[in-house]
N, C-alpha and C positions, 0 to 999 in steps of 0.2 A: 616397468617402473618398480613395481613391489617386489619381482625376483631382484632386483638391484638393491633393495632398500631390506632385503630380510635378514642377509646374510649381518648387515650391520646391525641391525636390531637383535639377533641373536647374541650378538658380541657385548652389546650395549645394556640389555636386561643380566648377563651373566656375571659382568662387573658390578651392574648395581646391586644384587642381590647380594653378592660376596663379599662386598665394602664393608667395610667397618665403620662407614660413617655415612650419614644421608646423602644421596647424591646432589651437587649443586646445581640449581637450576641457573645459576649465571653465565650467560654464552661468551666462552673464550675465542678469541681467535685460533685458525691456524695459519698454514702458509697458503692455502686458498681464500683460509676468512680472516682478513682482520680482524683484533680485538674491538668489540664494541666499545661504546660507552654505557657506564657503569648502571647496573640497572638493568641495560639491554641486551637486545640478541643483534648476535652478528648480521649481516649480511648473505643470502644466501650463495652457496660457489657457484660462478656460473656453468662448470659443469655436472653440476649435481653431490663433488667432492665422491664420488664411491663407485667400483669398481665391479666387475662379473665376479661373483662367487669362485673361489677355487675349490673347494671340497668336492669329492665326487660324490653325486646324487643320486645315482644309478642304485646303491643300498638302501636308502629311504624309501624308495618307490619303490625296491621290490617287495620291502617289507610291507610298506600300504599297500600292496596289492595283495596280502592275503585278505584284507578287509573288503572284499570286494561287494556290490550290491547291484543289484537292479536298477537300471537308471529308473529314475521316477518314484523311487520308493516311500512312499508316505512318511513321515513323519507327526505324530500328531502332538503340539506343543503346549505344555503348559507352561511358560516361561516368561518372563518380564523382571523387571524391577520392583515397582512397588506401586503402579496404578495402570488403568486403561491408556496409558498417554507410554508408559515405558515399556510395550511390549514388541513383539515382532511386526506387528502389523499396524497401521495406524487407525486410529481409533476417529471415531463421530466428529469430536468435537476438535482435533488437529489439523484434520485434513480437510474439514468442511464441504464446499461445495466441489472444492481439488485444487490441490497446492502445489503448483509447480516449483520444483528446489535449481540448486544450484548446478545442479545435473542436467539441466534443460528440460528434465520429463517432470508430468503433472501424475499427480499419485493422487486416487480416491480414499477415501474410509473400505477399509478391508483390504488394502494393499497393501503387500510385504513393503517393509523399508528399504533404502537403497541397499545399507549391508548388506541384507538379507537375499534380498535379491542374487546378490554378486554370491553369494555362498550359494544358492542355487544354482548361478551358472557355474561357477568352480566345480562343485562338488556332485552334480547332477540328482542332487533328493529334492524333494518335494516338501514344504512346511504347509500344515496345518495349524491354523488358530483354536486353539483350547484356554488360551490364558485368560483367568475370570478379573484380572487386574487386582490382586491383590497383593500387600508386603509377601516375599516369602514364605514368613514364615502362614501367612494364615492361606495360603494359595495350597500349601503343601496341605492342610487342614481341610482345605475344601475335597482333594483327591486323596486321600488317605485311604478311604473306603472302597473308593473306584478307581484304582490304579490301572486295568484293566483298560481303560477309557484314552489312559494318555501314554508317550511313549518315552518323553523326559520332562520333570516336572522341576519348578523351581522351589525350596526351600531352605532353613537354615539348616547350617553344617550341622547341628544336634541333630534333629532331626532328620535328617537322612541318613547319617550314619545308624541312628538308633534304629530307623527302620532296617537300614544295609544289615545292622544287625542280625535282626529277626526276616532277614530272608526276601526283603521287600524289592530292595534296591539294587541293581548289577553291581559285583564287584569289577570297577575298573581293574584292577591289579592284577586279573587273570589276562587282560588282551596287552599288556606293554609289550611285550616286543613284535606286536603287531600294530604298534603308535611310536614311531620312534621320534616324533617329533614329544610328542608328553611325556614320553620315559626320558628321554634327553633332558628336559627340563628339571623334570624330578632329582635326575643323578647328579645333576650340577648343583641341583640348591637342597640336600639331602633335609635342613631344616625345614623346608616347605614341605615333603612329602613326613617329614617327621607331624607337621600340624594338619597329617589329614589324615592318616591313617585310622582306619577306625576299629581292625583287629590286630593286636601285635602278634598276635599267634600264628596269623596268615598273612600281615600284610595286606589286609584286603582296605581299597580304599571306593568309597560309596559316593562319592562328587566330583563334578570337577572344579576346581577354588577358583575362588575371584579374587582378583588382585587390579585393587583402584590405587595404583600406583604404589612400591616398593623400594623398603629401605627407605624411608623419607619422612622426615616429620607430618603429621599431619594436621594438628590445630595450631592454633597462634593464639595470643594475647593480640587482639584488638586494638588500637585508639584513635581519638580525635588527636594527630600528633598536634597541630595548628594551637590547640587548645592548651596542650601543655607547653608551646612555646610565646602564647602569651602572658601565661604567667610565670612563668621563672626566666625566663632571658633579661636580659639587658643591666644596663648599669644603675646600681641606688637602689630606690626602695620601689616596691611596686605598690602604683596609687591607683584608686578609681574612686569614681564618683559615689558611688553606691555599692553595697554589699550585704549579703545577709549573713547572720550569728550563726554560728558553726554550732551543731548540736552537740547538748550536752556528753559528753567522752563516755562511751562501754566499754571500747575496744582496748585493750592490754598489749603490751611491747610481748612478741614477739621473737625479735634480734632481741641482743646484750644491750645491757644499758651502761653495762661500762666496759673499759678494753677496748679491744681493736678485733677487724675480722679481715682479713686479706683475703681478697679473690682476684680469679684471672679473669681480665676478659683482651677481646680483640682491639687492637691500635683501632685510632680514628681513622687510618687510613686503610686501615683492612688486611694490611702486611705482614701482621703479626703478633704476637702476646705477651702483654704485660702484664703487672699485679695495681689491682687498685688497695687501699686503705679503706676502710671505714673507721676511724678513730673516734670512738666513743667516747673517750676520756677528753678528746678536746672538747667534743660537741653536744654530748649527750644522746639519747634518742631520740629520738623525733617526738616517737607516740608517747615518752615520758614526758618530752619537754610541755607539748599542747596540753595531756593531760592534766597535768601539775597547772599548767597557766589558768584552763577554766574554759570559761565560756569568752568568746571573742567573736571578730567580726572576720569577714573572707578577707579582708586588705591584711588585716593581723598575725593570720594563717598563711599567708602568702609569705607574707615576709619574714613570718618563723622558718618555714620550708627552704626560703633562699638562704637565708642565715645558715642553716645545718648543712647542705650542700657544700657552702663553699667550707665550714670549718672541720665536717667530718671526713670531707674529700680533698683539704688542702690545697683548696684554688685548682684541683686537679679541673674541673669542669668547664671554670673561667666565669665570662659570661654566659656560653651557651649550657646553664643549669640545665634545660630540658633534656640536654645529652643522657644523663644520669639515666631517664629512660628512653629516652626515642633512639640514641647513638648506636652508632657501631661499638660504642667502647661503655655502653649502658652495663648498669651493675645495680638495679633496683631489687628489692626485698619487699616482701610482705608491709613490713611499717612504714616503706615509703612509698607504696602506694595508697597505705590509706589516708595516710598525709596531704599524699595528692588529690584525693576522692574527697576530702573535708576539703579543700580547695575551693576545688572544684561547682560540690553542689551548694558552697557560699557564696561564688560569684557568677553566678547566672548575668548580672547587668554586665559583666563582663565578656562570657561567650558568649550569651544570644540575644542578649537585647529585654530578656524577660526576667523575670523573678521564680523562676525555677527548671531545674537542669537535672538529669538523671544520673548517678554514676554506674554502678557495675547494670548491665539488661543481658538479656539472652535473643536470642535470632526470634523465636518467637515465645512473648513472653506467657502465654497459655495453652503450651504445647511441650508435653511432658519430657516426650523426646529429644526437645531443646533445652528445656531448663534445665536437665542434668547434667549441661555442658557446664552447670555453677560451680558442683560440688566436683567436678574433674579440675575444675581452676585451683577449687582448693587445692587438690592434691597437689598441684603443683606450687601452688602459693608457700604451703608448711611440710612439705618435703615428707608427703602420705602415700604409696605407694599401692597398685590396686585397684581407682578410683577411675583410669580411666587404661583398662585391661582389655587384651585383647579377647579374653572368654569370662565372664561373669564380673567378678571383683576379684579376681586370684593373681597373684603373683608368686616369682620363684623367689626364695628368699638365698640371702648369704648363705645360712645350713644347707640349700641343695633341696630344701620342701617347698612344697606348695604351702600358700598363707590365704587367707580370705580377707581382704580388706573389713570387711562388715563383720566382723569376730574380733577386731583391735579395736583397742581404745584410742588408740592415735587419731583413729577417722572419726571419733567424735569428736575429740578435742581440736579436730584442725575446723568442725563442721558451730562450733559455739564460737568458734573467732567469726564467721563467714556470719553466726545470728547475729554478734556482736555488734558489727559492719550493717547487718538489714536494719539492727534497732536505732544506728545514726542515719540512717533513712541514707545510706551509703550505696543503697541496690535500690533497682529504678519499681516506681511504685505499681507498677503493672505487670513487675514481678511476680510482688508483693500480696496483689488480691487477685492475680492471674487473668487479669483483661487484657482483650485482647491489642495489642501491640508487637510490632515486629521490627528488625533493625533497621529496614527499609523506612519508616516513617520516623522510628528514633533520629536517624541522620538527615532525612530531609527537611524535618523540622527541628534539625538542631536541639533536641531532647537530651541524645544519651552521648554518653564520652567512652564508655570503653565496653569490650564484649568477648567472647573466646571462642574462635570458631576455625572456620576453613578460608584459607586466606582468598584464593581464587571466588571464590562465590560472594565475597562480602566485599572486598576490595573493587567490585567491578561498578558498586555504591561510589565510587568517589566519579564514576559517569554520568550514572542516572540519577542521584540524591543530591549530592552535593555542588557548589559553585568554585571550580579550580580556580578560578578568573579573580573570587576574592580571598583565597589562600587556604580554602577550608579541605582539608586533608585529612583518610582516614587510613590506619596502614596500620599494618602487624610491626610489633616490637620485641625484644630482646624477650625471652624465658627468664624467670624472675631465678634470684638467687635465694635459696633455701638451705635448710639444714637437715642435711638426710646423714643415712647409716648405711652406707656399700657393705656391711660387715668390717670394714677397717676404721671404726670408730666414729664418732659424729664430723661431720665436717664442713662445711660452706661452700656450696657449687650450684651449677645450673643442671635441671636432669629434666626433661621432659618424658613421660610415657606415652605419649601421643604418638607412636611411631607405626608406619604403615607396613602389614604383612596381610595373609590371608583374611580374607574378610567373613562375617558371620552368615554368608548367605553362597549359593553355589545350585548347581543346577544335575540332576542325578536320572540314572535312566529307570524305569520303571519293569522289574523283573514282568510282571503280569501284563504291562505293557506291550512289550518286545513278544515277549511267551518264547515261541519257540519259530518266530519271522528270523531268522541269521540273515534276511537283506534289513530290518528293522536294527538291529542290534550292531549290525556292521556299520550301517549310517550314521547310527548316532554315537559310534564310536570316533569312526572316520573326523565325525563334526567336533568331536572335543579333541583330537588330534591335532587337527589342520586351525583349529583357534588357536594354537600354541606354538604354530610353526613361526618362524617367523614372519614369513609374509599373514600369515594367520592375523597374528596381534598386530601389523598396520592395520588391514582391516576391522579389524575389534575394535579400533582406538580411531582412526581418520574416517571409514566409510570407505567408499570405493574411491575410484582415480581419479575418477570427474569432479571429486571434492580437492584433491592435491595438486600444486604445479608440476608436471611433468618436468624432469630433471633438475629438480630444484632443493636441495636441503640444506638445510641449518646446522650447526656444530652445538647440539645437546649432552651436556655433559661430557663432550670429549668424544662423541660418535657423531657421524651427520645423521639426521632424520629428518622426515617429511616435512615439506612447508606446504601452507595449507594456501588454498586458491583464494584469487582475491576475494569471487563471487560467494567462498565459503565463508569470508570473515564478514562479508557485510552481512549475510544470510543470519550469521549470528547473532546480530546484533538488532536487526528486523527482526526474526522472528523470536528471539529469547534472550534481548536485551544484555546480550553478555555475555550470558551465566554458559558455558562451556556444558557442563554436564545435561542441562537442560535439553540443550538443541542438541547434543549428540543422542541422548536417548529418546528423547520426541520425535523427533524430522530423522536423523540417520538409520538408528537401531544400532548405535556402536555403543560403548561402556554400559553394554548392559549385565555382562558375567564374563568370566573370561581374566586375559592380560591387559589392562587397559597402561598405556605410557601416557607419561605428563609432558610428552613432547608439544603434543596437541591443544592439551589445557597452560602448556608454558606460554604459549603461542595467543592465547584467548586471555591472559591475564595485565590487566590494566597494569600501567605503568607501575604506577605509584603501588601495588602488591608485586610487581617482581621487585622495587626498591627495597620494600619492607622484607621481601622475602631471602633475597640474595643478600642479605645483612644478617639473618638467621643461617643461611646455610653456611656459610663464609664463617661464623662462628663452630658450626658444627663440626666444618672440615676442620678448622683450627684445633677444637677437641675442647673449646671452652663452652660447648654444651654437650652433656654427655645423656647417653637414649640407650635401651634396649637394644641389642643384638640380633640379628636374625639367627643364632647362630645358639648352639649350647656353649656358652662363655667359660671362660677358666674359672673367674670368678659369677660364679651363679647368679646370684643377683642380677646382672646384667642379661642374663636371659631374658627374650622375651618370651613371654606366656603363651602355648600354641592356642589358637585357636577352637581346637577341638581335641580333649584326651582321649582316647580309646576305650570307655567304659562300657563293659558287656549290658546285655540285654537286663541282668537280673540286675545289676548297676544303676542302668536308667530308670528298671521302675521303680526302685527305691527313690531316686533322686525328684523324680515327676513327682512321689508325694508327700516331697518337702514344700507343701504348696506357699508356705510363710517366706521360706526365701527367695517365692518366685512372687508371687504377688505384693509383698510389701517393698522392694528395691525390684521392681516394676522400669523399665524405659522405654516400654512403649508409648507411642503421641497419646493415647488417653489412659494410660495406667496413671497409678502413684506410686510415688516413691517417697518413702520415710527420711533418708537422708536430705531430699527437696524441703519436707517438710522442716525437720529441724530449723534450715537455715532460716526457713520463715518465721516458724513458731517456739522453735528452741525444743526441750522435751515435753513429748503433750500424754505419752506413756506411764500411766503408774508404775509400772515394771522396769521403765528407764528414764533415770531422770538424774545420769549421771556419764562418763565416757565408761569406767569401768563394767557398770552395771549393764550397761547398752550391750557391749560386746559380750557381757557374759548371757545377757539372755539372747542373743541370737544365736550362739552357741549350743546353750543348752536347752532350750523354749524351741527355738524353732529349725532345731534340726539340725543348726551349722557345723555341731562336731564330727557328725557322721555324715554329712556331707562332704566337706572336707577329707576327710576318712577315705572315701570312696575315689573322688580326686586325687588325695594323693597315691593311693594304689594306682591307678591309670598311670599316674605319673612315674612312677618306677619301671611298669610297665614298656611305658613310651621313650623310659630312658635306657633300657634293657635294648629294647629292639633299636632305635637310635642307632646303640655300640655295634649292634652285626652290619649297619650298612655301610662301615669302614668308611 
């Protein structure tokens, strides 16, 4: 089954990568699969739709067989994700007394996971448990001293390159053409090995990357749609019984307050692209108009909002106002959704029955590493670029430089609208004094209305949280319309940063490790080889075969891929209520580094988030939301930021003792971050208590220009070597 299913996955990763636009997740028909309905996936072929490999393989395998090793050769692993529960082995409290899976076998605590397993029998090495269950980066932390000890260790892409640096870590880039499955990959998506590279001088590369799904947007805008379709739908005026006073006004427009601004978005029908109006001059601003009005009640606020819809959108909306955001053909802004947030937490006796309602929360609201998901909203709310980067706060600008988000004044001035917003109690109050709360109780007790996160993992809430049965709906929405600067002037479009490439974490072999074992060194070569291969990454992503239907696949983006066994989707849902990533790293041992495909999490995603979600991609294809590149763009800007720059050794230690730009814009779960701050506290800094001032003292106080400095030499660097890989 997986030599049938690799040859397409090969095919299937190397378009998506090279796409110019996200891949969609909505399953088309072919001439084996009908078109679904909309929303949905096809029908699987009944023959599987996919045929024997043609390529001759006979070269592959001789080349792997110069990697040759001792059957049985130890491995000793420090490797996982980011707890006891995410590693190769299962842990005490997973496996309990023994947990028989959907594989029909019972597995104890200390038992490799299925993957794993199957990688043992594949590949004939032997895994050892060394993983102390920590994030990355502080696992690499614990072995740093005792490298000696393990034979591939897990940590962030910094950090191991900086060690590959100084001698620590194997460089992969001397065994490629004894990996011709990983050098194959590399040659096709030259961008990816451009964001690992960690000496341009040699090419040497110190990990091998994780990629949790590619080319692809990766967060969303949030909402209760249900919520904003009962207050702006329908005909007249909207009445309720009860309402409370809309807090006194901080928040400032934003958009124009007068003129007009045209943008594209997608027909209702999803077919095609039109231009909306926002005519200002008929209707005013919104955030002007409320302001200017004063203090009012949620019934008054309601039906100011419907009022400006239909006259700044020309009846384009209709009745169904909510379209404006929930639609295929949405076209909201910054000022109207705070519009809607004043709505909102006015009419609690309207959504839930109570006298108070949360608007903006984050997944978990006393968890650092979630609340920064705030100030990434910003960025995308006022068109600030940087905020949510794929390496620190950097981005590649129009001039072709690197830029530090935390060095502009843009990023305070978009972070005083977001305090603006907390001071009309517009952000949910558990935010606010950091207690704890999470979106799972937001939505089950109807608390909170909107949030920015991972569609899959949050959307799987409209199962276990919510009551579909009385129309209560939570689903990703359109990427707001901002006003950014591509270098061609300011302008009015949708741009999301949130796009998925190499991730910040990867798995490295250990020079002192290996030492001078060539069965040690060939193994764990052989193992980042064969995860890349294509049958490799089915297994990295589904587990073994006893979790997929035999001859059975789907039409995913335009290739068939695996359909997952009955007994693996109810497994899912028994034992990790949904959450795809969950059960695949707990129970299988799949998405834990590596290629992981979203064929498997397309597969595990509640209805109602493919609806949300295949209304975002369908846009994206259209080209009415524009993202990052995987690619070095013509126009720079649209680069995405790699991952990891090539900065020498003498580089990194300058940069390790920039401790202020590392500690203060902090997003670790228990760091701080200053930017968090703000939106709560505003400026609480003598040294900054302004946008200009901000960015100039991170600049020059805390290191940022020769930070920066350093940065962007890598980056010349990485653009230098880039050009010889033709």
């Amino acid at each position: 089954m997986k030599k049938v299913l690799s040859v397409l996955l090969l095919v299937a990763m190397v378009v998506s990568l090279m796409a110019g636009c996200g891949p969609s997740i909505e399953v088309q028909g072919t001439a084996t699969n009908p078109p679904a309905a909309e929303g949905g996936a096809s029908e699987p072929a009944a023959d599987g739709g996919a045929s024997e490999p043609a390529a001759d393989e006979g070269g592959a395998e001789a080349a792997r067989a110069a990697l040759t090793f001792a059957p049985g050769t130890v491995l000793r692993m420090a490797t996982g994700y980011n707890s006891t529960k995410t590693g190769l082995f299962f842990d005490a409290e997973t496996a309990g007394s023994g947990i028989t899976l959907a594989d029909g076998k019972t597995y104890n605590a200390g038992d490799l996971k299925p993957t794993w397993v199957a990688v043992e029998e594949k590949l004939g090495m032997v895994f050892e448990d060394k993983y102390q269950g920590n994030s990355a980066s502080n696992e690499f932390d614990y072995w740093k001293e005792r490298l000696n000890e393990v034979d591939m260790v897990s940590g962030t892409a910094a950090k191991l390159n900086e060690n590959g640096v100084a001698g620590s870590m194997v460089n992969i880039a001397e065994y490629l053409d004894q990996m011709p499955n990983f050098k194959a990959y590399l040659e096709a998506n030259p961008i990816v090995r451009l964001s690992i590279v960690g000496d341009t001088a040699t090419g040497a590369i110190y990990f091998s990357p994780y990629f949790d799904g590619v080319n692809d947007i990766e967060r969303m805008p949030l909402m209760r749609t249900d919520w904003v379709e009962k207050l702006l739908n329908g005909e007249g005026e909207f009445t309720a019984e009860a309402s409370n006073t809309v807090a006194a006004p901080v928040y400032q427009p934003y958009m124009p307050t007068e003129g007009s601004v045209t943008v594209d978005v997608v027909t209702p029908d999803g077919t095609a692209v039109e231009q909306v109006t926002k005519n200002y001059d008929a209707a005013g601003n919104i955030i002007a108009n409320m302001n200017e009005a004063g203090l009012m009640d949620g019934v008054t606020a309601v039906n100011m909002l419907r009022a400006y819809i239909d006259q700044a959108y020309d009846g384009y909306y209709g009745e169904k106002r909510a379209d404006l955001f929930i639609g295929q053909n949405a076209a909201w802004d910054a000022d109207e959704l705070v519009a809607l947030l004043r709505c909102v937490v006015a009419n609690p006796q309207t959504l839930n029955g109570t006298d108070s309602v949360q608007g903006l929360f984050s997944r978990e609201d006393n968890n650092n590493q979630r609340r920064v998901d705030m100030f990434r909203f910003a960025g995308t709310l006022f068109g600030v670029r940087g905020l949510e980067s794929r390496q620190d706060y950097l981005y590649v600008g129009a001039d072709g430089a690197m830029h530090d988000a935390r060095q502009e004044a843009e990023t305070y001035e978009a972070l005083e609208r977001m305090h603006a917003m907390a001071e009309e109690g517009l952000l949910s109050k558990s935010f606010m004094d950091m207690s704890e709360e999470n979106s799972g109780t937001m939505l089950e007790n109807d608390l909170g209305f909107m949030h920015y996160d991972y569609n899959q993992t949050q959307t799987i809430l409209n199962e276990t949280k919510l009551q579909a049965d009385q129309g209560e709906k939570y689903m990703a929405v359109m990427v707001p319309v901002a006003r950014w600067d591509d270098g061609t002037g300011e302008q009015y479009f949708r741009f999301t940063e949130s796009w998925r490439s190499v991730k910040t974490d990867g798995w490295g072999i250990s020079v002192a490790g290996v030492g001078d074992d060539t069965d040690k060194l060939n193994a764990a070569l052989s193992l980042i080889d064969y995860a890349y291969s294509p049958e490799g990454q089915i297994l990295m992503s589904y587990g073994p075969d006893a979790f997929i239907k035999e001859g059975e696949t789907f039409n995913f983006n335009g290739e068939q891929m695996p359909v997952i066994a009955d007994a693996t989707y109810e497994e899912l849902w028994s034992l990790a209520s949904g959450n795809y990533t969950n059960y695949a790293r707990y129970y299988l041992g799949s998405t834990l580094s590596f290629v992981k495909s979203q064929a498997f999490e397309y597969q595990c995603t509640h209805e109602v988030g493919r609806e949300g979600a295949a209304k975002i991609s369908n846009a994206i294809a259209l080209g009415t939301i524009k993202h990052p590149e995987l690619a070095v763009a013509e126009n720079s800007w649209y680069t995405s930021v790699p991952t990891v720059l090539p900065t020498t050794k003498q580089e990194n230690d300058s940069i390790s003792g920039y401790t202020d730009l590392t500690n203060k814009f902090n997003q670790n779960k228990d760091g701080e971050n200053i930017l968090i701050n703000q939106i709560v506290s505003g400026y609480t800094d003598a040294n900054m208590t302004d946008a200009a001032s901000s960015a100039d003292y991170v600049a020059n106080s805390w290191s940022g220009r020769q930070y920066l400095q350093l940065k962007q030499d890598a980056w010349v660097r990485a653009l230098d070597y880039y050009n010889t890989l033709g």
